[in-house]
C-alpha positions as CSV (number, residue, x, y, z in Angstrom):
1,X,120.1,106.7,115.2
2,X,121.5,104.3,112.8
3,X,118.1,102.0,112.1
4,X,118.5,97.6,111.2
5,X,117.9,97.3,107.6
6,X,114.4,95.7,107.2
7,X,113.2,92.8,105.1
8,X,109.3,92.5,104.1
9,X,108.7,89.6,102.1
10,X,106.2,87.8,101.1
11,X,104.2,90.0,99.7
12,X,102.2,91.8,96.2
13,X,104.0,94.6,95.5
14,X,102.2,97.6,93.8
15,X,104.2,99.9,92.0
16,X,102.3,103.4,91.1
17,X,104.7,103.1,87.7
18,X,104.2,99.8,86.7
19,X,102.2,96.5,87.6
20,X,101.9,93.9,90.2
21,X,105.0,91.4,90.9
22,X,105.5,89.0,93.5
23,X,108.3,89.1,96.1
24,X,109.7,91.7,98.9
25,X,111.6,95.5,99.3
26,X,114.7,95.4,101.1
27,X,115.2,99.0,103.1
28,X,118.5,100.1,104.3
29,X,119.5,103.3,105.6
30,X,115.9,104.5,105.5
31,X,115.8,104.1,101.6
32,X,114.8,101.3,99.2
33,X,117.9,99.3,98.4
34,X,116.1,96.3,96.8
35,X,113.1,95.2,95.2
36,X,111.5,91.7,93.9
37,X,113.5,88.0,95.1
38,X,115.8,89.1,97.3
39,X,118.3,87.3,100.4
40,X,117.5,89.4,103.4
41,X,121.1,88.8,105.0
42,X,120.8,90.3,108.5
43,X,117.6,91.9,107.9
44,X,115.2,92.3,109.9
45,X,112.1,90.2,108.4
46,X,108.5,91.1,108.3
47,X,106.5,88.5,106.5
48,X,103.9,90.3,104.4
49,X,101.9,86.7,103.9
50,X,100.6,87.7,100.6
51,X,99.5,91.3,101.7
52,X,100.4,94.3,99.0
53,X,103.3,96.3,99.8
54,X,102.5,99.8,98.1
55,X,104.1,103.3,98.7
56,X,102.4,104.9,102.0
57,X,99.9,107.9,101.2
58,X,100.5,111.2,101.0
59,X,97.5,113.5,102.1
60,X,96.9,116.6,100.4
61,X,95.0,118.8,102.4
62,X,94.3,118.1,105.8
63,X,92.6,120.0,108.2
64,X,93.6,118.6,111.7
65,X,97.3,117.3,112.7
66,X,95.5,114.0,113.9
67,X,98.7,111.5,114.2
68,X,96.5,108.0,115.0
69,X,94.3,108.9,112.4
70,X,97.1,109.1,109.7
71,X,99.3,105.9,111.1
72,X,96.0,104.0,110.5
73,X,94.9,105.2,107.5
74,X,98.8,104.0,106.1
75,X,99.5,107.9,105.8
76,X,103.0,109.1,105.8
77,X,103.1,112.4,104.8
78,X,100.0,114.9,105.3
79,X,100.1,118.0,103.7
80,X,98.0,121.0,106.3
81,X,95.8,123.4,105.2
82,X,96.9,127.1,106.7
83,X,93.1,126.9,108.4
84,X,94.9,126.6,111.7
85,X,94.4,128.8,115.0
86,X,96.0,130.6,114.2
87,X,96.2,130.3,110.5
88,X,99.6,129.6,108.7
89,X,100.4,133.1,107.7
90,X,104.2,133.7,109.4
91,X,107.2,131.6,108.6
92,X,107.3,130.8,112.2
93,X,103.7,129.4,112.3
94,X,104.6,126.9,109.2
95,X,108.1,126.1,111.2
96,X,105.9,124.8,114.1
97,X,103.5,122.9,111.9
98,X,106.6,121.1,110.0
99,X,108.2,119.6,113.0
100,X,104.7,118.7,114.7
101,X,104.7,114.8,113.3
102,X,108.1,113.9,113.4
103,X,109.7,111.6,113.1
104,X,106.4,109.4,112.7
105,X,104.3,110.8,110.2
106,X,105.7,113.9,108.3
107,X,103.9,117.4,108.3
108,X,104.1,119.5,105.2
109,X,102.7,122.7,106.7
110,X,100.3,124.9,103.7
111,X,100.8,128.7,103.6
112,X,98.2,130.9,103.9
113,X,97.7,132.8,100.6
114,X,96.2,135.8,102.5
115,X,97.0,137.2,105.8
116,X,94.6,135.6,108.4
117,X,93.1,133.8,105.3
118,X,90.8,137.1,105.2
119,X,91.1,136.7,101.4
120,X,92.5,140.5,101.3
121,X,96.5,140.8,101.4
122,X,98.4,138.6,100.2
123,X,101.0,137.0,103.3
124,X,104.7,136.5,102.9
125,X,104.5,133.6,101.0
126,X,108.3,133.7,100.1
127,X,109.3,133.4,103.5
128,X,107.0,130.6,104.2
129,X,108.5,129.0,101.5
130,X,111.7,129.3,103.4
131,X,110.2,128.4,106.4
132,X,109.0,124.8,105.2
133,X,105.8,125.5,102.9
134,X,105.3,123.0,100.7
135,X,102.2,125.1,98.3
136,X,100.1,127.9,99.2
137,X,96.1,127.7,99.6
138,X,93.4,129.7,99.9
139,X,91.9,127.3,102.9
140,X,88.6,126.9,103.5
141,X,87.0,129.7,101.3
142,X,87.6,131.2,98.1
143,X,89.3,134.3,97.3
144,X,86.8,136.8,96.3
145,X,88.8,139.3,95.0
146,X,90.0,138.7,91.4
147,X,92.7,141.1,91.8
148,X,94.5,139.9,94.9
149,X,93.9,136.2,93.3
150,X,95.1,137.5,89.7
151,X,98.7,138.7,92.5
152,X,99.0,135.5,94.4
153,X,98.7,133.1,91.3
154,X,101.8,135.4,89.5
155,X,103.9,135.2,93.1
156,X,103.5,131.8,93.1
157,X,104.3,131.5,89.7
158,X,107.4,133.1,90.1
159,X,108.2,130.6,93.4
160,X,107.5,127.8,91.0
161,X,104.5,127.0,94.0
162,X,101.5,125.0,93.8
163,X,98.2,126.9,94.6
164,X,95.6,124.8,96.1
165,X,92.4,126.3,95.7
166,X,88.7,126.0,97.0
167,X,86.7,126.3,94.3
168,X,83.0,128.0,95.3
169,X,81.7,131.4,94.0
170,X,80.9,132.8,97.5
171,X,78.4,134.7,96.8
172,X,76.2,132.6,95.5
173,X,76.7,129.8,98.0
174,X,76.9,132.5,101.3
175,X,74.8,131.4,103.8
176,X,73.7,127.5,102.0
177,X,74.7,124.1,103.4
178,X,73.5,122.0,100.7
179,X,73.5,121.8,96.7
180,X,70.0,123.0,95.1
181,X,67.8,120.3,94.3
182,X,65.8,118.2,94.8
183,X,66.8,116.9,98.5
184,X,67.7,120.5,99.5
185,X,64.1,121.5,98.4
186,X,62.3,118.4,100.2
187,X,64.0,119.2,103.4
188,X,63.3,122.7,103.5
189,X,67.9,123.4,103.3
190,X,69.3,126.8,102.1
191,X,70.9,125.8,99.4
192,X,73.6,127.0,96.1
193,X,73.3,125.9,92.6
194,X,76.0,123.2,91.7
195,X,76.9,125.6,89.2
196,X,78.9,127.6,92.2
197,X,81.7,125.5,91.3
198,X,82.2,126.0,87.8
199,X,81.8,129.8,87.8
200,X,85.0,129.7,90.6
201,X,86.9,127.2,88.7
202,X,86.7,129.1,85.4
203,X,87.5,132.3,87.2
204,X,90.7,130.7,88.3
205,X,91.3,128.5,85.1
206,X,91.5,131.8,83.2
207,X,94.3,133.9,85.9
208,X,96.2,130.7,85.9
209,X,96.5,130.9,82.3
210,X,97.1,134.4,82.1
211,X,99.8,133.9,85.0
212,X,101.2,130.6,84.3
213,X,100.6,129.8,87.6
214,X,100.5,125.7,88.9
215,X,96.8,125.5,90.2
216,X,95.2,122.6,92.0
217,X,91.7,122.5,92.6
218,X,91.4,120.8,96.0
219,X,87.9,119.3,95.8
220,X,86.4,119.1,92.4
221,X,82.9,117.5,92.7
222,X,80.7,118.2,89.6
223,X,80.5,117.5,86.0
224,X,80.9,121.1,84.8
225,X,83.9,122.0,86.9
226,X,85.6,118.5,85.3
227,X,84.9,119.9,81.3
228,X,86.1,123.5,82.5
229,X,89.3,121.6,83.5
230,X,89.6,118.9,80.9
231,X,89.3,122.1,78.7
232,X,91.8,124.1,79.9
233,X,94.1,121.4,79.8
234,X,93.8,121.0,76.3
235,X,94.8,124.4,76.0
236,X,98.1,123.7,78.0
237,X,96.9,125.3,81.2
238,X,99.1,123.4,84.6
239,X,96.0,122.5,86.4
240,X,95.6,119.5,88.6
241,X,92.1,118.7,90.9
242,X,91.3,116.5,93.8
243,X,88.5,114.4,95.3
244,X,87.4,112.5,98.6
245,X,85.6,109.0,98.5
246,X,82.6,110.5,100.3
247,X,82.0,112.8,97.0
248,X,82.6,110.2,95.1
249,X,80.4,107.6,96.7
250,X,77.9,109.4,98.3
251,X,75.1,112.0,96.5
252,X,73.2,114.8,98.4
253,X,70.3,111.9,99.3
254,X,72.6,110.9,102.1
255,X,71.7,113.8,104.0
256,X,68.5,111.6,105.0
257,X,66.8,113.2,108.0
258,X,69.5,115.9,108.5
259,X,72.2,113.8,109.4
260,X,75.0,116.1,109.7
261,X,78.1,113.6,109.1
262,X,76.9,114.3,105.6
263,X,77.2,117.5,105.9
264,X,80.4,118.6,103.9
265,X,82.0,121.3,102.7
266,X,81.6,121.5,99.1
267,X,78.5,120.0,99.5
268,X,77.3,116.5,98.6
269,X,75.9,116.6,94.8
270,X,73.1,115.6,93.0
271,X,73.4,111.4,91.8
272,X,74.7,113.0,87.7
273,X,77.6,115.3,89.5
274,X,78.2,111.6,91.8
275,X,78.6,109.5,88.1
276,X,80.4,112.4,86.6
277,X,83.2,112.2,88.9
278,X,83.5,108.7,88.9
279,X,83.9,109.1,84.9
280,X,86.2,112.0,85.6
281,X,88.3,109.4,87.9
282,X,88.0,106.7,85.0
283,X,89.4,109.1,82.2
284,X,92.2,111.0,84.3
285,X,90.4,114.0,85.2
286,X,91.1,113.6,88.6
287,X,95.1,113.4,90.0
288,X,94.6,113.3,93.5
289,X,92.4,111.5,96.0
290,X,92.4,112.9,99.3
291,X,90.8,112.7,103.0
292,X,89.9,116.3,103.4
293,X,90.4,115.0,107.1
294,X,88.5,117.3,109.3
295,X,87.7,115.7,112.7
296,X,84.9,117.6,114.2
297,X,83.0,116.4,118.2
298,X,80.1,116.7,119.3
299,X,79.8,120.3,119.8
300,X,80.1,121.0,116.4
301,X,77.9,118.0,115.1
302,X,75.5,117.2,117.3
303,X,73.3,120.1,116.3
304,X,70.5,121.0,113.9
305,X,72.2,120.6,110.1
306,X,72.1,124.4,109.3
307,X,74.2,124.7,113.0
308,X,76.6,122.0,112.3
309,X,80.3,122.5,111.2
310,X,81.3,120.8,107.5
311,X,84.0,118.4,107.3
312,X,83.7,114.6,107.8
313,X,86.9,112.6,109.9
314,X,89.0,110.7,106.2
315,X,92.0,109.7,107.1
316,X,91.9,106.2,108.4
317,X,88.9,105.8,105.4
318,X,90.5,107.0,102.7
319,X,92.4,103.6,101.4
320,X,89.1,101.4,102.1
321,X,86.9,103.8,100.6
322,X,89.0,104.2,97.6
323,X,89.4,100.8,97.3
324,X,85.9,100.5,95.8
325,X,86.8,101.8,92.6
326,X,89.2,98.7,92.4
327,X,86.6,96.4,93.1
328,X,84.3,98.2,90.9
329,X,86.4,98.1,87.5
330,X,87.0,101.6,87.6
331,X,91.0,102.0,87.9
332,X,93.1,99.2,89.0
333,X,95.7,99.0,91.9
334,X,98.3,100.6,90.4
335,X,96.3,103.8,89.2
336,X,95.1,103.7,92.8
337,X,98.4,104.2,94.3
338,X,99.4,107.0,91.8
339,X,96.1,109.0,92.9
340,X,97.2,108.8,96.6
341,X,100.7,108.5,96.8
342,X,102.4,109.3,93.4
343,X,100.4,112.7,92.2
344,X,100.2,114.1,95.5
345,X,104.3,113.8,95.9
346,X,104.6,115.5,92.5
347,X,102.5,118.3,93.0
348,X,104.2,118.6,96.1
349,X,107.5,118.4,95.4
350,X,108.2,116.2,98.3
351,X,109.5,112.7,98.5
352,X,108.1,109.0,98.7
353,X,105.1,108.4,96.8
354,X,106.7,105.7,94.2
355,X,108.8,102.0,94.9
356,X,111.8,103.0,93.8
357,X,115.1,101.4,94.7
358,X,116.9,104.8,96.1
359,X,113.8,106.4,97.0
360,X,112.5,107.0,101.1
361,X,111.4,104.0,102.6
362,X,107.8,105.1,102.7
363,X,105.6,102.0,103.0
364,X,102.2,100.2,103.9
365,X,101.3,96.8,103.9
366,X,97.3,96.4,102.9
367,X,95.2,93.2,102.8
368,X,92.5,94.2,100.4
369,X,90.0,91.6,101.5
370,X,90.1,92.3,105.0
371,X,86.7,93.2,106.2
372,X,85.7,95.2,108.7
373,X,83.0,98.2,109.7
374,X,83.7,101.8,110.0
375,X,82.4,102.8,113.6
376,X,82.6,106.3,114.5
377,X,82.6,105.7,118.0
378,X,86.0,103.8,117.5
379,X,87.7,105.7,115.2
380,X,91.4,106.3,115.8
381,X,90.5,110.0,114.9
382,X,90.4,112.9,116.8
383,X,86.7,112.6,116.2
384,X,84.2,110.2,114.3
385,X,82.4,112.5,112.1
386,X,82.2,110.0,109.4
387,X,79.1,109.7,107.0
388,X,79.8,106.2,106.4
389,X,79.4,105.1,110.4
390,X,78.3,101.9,110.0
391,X,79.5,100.6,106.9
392,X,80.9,97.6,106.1
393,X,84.0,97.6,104.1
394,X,87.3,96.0,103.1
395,X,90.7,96.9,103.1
396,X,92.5,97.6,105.3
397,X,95.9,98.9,106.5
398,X,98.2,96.4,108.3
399,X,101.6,98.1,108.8
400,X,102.6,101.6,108.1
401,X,106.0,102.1,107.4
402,X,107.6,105.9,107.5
403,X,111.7,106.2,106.4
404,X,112.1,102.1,107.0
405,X,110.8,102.2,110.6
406,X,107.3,100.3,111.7
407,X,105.2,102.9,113.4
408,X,102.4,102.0,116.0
């Protein structure tokens, strides 16, 4: 269906590549065809009134398909994890996951690097590839086995694939559902050292550079995991690694009496791995800020903290969350947009992420000031499990636009 070309206006517009100007995009045929002053001819006009018009976000590793969520959070593309029922370990499995947002918000389906994620055999990652998968992961967990990981990081290599990796020695953090310290030990919390990370991450390091594999670290959330990676970098190894807000904002004290939206998966750190991370988003370290969306109901929540799934509902928080590194002097707006939009295309492979004049009409319009508070009983999610219920904030998404088409 042949679409009205569409005029926003109006507005601050926040390229990833550059700076902040003044004026409109002009979409036609789904693309960018114009940026800056402009004549909108028979356009259709949306008046931005001063709001910023910056590439939509592209989410690396969700857990859920959770379409409200996304539109809301000013989402266009969402990358899935392969933890799935079941998981996305067949090429027809990752078919189904591609065509489950269209033509709204785009799913980029996640292979499974091992059959049933079992960590054990590696799956037909080739044919997945075919099939629509845009990188391989190992999901939830680890893989255990440096041999079959030492396999899957030269097949990807060879498919020129980005593997996403969770980074935790299992079996130091089997059975604990918080970080050792001093919180863990005051509320009486099995618990894994921070250091759980770093041994995992410099495990993998070393097999990527042996295999030249591309490795991404999905969640990288303390201050020795960030040197193992600045380090390796130095030494030429492809290595990229992610973050949420909540591990970025939050420290392991937010647990207070058990509460269980805080309980994550890694873990909420100590208040030195909190400060290293937001250094390690200050210096570059970090390419990628994600939602690790993973909308959890009562029934998995509302139960004592050791009982309670991980995983916190991101996606409609992720802008206004990240937003406070803006405000606090840490990046500026254009930094912002390349950790959300820009990297996460690129290690992708997919388009959007940039405002470009020929690229995919991929856009959100954000007033920064708005202020508002995050309710988990209102959530457009699937499910509220948010740690910051109750928070004010500001920022927040006005229109989302996917392929030149207003959604909601």
């Amino acid at each position: 269906m042949e679409l009205k070309p569409l005029a926003i206006l109006n507005g601050r517009i926040v390229d990833p590549a550059g700076q902040e100007t003044r004026g409109g995009v002009l979409i036609r045929d789904r693309v960018i065809a114009s940026i800056g002053d402009m004549d909108a001819g028979d356009a259709e006009i949306i008046d931005a009134k001063g709001a910023l018009i910056a590439p939509g976000i592209v989410d690396v590793g969700s857990f859920a398909i959770d379409l409200p969520a996304f539109m809301a959070g000013g989402i266009t593309r969402a990358a899935l994890m392969p933890d799935q029922s079941p998981p996305l370990d067949d090429a027809a499995l990752v078919q189904r996951a591609a065509a489950a947002g269209k033509p709204d918000v785009w799913i980029h389906p996640i292979a499974a690097a091992t059959r049933g994620l079992a960590g054990e055999e590696l799956a037909e990652i080739g044919l997945m590839q075919a099939a629509g998968a845009c990188a391989v992961a190992t999901g939830r967990r680890s893989v255990a086995d440096s041999g079959v990981m030492y396999r899957l990081l030269g097949y990807a290599a060879a498919l020129d694939m980005a593997v996403i990796v969770h980074a935790e020695d299992a079996a130091l953090t089997a059975g604990a559902v918080a970080t050792a310290g001093e919180t863990a030990t005051r509320l009486g919390l099995s618990a894994a050292p921070a250091i759980a990370e770093a041994m995992a991450i410099a495990r993998d390091l070393m097999l990527a550079e042996e295999t030249g594999a591309r490795i991404h670290f999905h969640q990288v959330t303390t201050a020795a995991g960030f040197d193992l990676i600045r380090k390796a970098r130095g030494r030429g190894v492809r290595v990229t690694c992610g973050i949420t807000p909540a591990h970025l904002l939050l420290s392991d004290t937010a647990i207070g009496l058990f509460r269980t939206f805080a309980r994550l998966s890694p873990p909420l750190r100590e208040e030195r791995d909190r400060l290293a991370a937001i250094e390690a988003v200050r210096d570059g370290t970090v390419d990628i800020l994600c939602s690790a969306h993973d909308p959890q109901g009562p029934e998995a929540k509302r139960l004592p903290f050791i009982d309670a799934e991980p995983g916190m509902a991101g996606a409609e928080t992720l802008l206004t969350l990240s937003l406070t590194l803006v405000r606090d002097g840490v990046i500026g707006l254009p930094r912002l947009f390349e950790l959300l939009s820009t990297n996460p295309a690129r290690l992708l492979g997919l388009p959007g992420g940039t405002l470009t004049i020929g690229d995919e009409a991929d856009l959100i319009l954000v007033d920064p000031d708005a202020p508002w508070k995050i309710d988990a009983d209102r959530m457009a999610a699937k499910a509220g499990n948010t740690p910051f219920d109750g928070l004010p904030v500001q920022g927040k998404v006005l229109r989302t636009i996917k392929g030149g088409r207003a959604l909601g």
